[in-house]
C-alpha positions as CSV (number, residue, x, y, z in Angstrom):
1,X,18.6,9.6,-0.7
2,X,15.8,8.4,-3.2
3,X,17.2,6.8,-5.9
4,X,16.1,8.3,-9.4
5,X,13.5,6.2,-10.4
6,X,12.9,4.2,-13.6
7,X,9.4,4.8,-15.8
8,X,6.1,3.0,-14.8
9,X,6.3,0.2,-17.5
10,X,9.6,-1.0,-17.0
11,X,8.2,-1.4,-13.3
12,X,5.1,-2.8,-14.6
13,X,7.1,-5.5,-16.3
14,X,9.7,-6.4,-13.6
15,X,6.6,-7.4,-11.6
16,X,5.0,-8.9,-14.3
17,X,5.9,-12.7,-13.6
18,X,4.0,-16.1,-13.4
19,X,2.4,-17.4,-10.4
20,X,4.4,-19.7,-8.6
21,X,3.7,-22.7,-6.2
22,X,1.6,-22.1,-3.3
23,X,3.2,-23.9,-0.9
24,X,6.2,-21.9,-0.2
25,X,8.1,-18.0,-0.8
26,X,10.3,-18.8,-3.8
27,X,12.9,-16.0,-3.7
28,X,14.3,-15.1,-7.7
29,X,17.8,-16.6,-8.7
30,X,19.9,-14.0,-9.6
31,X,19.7,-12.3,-13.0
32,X,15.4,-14.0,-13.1
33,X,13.7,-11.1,-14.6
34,X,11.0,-11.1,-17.3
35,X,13.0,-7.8,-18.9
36,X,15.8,-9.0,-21.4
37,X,18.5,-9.8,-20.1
38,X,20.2,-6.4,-21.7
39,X,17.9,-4.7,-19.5
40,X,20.3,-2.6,-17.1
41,X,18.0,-2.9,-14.5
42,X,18.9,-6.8,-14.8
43,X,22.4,-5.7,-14.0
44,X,21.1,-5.0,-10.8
45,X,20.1,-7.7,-9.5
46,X,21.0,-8.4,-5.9
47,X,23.5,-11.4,-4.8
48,X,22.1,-14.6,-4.3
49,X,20.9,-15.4,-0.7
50,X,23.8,-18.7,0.1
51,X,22.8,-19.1,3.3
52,X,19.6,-20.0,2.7
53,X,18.1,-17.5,5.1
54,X,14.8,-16.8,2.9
55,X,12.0,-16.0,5.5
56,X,9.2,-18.4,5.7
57,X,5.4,-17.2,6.0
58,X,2.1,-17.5,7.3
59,X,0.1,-15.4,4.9
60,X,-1.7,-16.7,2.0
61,X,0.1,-14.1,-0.4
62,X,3.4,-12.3,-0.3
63,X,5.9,-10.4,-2.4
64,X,8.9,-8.3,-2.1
65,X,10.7,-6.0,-5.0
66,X,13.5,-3.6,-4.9
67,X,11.7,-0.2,-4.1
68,X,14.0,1.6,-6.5
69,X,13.7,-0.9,-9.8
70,X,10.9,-3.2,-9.5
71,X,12.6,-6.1,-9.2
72,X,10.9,-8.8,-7.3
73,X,12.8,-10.7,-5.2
74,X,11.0,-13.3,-3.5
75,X,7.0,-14.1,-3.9
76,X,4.3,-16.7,-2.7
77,X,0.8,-16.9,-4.6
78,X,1.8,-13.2,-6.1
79,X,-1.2,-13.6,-8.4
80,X,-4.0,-15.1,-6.5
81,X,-7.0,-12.9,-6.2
82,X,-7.2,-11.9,-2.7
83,X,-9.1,-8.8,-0.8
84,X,-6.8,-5.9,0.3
85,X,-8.7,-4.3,2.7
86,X,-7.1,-0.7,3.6
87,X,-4.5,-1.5,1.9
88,X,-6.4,0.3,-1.1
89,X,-5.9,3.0,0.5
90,X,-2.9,4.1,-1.1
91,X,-4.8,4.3,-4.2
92,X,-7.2,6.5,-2.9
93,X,-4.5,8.6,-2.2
94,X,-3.0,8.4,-6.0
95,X,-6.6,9.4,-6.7
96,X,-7.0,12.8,-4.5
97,X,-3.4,13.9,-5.5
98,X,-3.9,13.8,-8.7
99,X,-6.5,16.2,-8.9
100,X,-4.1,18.7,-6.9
101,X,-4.9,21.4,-4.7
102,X,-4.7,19.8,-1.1
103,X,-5.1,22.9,0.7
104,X,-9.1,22.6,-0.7
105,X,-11.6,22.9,1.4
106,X,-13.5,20.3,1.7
107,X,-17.0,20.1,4.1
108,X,-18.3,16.9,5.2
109,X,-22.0,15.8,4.5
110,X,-24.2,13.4,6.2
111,X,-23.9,10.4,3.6
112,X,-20.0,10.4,4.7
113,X,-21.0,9.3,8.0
114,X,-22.8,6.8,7.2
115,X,-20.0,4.2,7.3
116,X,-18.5,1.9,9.7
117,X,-16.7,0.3,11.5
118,X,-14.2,2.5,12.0
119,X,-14.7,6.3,11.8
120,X,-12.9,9.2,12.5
121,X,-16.5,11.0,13.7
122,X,-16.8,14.2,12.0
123,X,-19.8,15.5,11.4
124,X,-21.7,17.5,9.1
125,X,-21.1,21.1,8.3
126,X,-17.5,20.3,9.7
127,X,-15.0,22.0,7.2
128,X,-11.2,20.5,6.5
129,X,-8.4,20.6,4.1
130,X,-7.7,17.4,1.7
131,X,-4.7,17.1,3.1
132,X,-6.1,16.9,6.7
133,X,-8.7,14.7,5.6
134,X,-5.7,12.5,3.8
135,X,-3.1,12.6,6.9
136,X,-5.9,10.9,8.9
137,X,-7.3,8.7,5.7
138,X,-3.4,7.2,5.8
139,X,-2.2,7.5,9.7
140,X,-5.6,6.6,11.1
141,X,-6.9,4.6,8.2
142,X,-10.6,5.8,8.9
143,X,-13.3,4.5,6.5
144,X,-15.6,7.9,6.9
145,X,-12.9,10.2,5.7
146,X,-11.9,7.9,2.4
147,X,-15.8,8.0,2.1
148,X,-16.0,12.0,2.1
149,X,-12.6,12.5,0.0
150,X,-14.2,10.2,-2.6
151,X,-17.3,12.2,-2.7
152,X,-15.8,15.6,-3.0
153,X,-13.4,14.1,-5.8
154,X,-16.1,12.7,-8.0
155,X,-19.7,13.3,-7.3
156,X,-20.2,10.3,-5.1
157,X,-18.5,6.7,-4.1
158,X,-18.7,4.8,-7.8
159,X,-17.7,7.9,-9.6
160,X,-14.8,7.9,-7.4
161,X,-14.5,3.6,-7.8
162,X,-14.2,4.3,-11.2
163,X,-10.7,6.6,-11.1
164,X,-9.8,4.3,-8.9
165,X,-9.9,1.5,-11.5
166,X,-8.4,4.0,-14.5
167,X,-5.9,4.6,-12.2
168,X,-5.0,1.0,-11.8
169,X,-4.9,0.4,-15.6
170,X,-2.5,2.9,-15.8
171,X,-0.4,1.5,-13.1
172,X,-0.6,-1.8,-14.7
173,X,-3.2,-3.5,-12.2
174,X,-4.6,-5.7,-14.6
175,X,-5.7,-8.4,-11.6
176,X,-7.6,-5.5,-9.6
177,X,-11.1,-4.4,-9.7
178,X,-12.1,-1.6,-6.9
179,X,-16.0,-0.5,-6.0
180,X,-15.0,1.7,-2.8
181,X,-12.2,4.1,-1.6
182,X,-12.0,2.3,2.0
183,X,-11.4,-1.4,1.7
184,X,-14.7,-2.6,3.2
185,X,-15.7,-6.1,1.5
186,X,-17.3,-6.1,-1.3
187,X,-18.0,-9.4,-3.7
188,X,-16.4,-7.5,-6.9
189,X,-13.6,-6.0,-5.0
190,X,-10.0,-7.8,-5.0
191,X,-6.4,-7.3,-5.9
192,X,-3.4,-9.6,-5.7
193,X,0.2,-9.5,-4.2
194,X,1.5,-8.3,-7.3
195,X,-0.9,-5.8,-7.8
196,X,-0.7,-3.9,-4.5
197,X,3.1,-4.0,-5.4
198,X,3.0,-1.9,-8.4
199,X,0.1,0.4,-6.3
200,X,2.9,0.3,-3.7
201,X,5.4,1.4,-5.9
202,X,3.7,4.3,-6.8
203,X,2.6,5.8,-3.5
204,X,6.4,5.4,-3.1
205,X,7.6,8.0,-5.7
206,X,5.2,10.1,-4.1
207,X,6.9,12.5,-1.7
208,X,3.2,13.6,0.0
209,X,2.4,10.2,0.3
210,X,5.9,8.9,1.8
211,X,5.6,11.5,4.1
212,X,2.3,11.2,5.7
213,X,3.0,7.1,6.1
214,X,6.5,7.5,7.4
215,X,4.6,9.6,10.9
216,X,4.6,7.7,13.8
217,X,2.0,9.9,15.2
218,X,-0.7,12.7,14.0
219,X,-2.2,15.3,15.5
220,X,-5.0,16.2,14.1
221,X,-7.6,19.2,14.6
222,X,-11.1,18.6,14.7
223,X,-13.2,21.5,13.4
224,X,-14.1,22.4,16.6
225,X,-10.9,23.2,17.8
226,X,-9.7,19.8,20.0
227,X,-7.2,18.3,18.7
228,X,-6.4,14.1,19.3
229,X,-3.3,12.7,18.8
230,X,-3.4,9.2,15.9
231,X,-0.8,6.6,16.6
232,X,0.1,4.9,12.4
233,X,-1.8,1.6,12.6
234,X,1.0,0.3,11.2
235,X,3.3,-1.4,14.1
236,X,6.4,-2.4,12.1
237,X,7.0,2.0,11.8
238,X,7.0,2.0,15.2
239,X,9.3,-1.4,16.4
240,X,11.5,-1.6,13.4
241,X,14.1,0.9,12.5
242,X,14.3,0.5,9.1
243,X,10.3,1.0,8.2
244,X,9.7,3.5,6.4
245,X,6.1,3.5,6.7
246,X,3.1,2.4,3.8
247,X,-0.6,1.0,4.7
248,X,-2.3,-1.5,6.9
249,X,-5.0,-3.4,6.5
250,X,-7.9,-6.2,7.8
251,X,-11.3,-7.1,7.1
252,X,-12.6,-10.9,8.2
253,X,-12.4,-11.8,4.8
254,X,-9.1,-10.8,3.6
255,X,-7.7,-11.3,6.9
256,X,-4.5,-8.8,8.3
257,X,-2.4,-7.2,5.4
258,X,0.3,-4.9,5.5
259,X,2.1,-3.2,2.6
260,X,5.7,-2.3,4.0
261,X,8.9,0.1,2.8
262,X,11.5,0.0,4.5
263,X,15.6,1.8,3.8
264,X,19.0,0.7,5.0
265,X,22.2,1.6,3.9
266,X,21.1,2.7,0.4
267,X,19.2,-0.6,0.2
268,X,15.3,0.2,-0.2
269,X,12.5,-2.3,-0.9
270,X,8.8,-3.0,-0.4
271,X,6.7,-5.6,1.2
272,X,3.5,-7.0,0.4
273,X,1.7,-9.2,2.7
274,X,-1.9,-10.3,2.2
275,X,-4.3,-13.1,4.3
276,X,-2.5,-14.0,7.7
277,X,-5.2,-15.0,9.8
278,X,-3.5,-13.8,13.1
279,X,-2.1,-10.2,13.5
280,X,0.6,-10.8,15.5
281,X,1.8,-13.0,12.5
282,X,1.4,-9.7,10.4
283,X,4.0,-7.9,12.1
284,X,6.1,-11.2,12.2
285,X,5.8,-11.6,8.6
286,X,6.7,-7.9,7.7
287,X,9.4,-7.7,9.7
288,X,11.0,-10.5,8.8
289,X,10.6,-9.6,5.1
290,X,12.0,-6.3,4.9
291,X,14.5,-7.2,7.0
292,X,15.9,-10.4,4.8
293,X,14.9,-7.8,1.7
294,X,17.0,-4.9,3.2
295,X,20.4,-7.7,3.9
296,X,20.5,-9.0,0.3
């Protein structure tokens, strides 16, 4: 069961910290926090790791924080400004629940097509809900769809970039700037391990998000009536008991990225990994991470 969880500035400052060394994960001595220390939430911090068992990664950035408090418990270049990909998908998400009303109808127009490289293929005149559109946008991670939810939202694609980057603010993404809903590269578009955290921690509190990335599988309806079934791009939901879902993500230039939750034995936490260059050592990485996240 879901912890109750604390307000969005005390997380915002448990995972404010400064950047550490690049050369290795540095995992937080017990009681590390930049909260006072008669914080409670300091209280909480988990027991140190004496066996030394601290995973070692291939990505460029990483963190992991307790899912409940914020608390970040290990981190490697958490600040450096990196591309997230679809990743930033989550924060589309934010975005469309926040103006409510998923059982909208929303119809898709010609300049939501017009995106690649990977598509859902809907066309024009083809009517769905927002939350249809958003199953797909998070199991599927189809650039189209976050194209046509940003669209109907706010007018067009940077109307919709810029709730995006009001939303950040107010999550305390002060490293982030965002021009598009998908992910795709763009030169003024870039996060950081950090960042993505407190983005992650906020899709977590919400139930409609955690329960579309938690499915293994979608089924979804086309307009015309045949239905295809979506397995979550995410791998780690699939091999890993413990996953409890969250957002993929890979572009050449930010390389493969996965943001991970995962649960065990009232023990929850979150996983950010950003630039590994191969995807196998994606799933490695993640893996590895909650795991040593979920034994502390």
């Amino acid at each position: 069961m879901i912890h109750k969880f604390i307000r969005f500035g005390v997380v915002a400052a448990l995972l404010t910290a400064a950047a550490l060394p690049a050369c290795a994960a540095t995992k937080k001595k017990s009681g590390s926090s930049s909260t006072p220390a008669s914080d409670p939430v300091a209280a909480s911090t988990p027991k140190p790791d004496p066996a030394n068992t601290t995973p070692r990664t291939r990505a460029e950035s990483v963190l992991v924080a307790d899912a409940v408090t914020g608390q970040v418990l290990l981190e490697k270049n958490a600040d450096e400004r990196r591309q997230p990909a679809s990743t930033q998908k989550l924060l589309t998400a934010l975005v469309i629940l926040d103006a409510g009303n998923l059982n909208k109808k929303v119809e898709v127009e010609e300049i939501d097509t017009q995106v690649e490289p990977v598509k859902l293929g809907f066309k024009p005149g083809e009517v769905y809900t927002r939350r249809e559109l958003l199953q797909v946008l998070l199991v599927h991670s189809v650039n189209d769809v976050a194209r046509c939810l940003a669209r109907d939202n706010a007018g067009s694609e940077e109307a919709f970039a810029e709730k995006m980057n009001q939303k950040a603010l107010q999550l305390g993404m002060t490293r982030s700037h965002f021009v598009n809903p998908n992910g795709l590269p763009a030169s003024d578009q870039y996060s950081s391990a950090r960042d993505m955290a407190r983005l992650a921690m906020a899709a977590y509190r919400s139930p409609t998000i955690r329960s579309i990335v938690s499915m293994k599988t979608l089924a979804f309806r086309f307009a015309g009536g045949r239905v295809e079934e979506f397995n979550n791009t995410n791998l780690i939901l699939r091999d890993y008991p413990y996953c409890t879902g969250m957002k993929t993500g890979y572009t050449q230039a930010a390389g493969h990225c996965l943001i991970s939750s995962g649960s065990n034995n009232g023990r929850e936490v979150i996983a950010v990994v950003l630039g590994d260059r191969q995807r196998s050592w994606l799933w490695q990485d993640s893996r590895s991470l909650l795991a040593w996240g979920l034994s502390l």
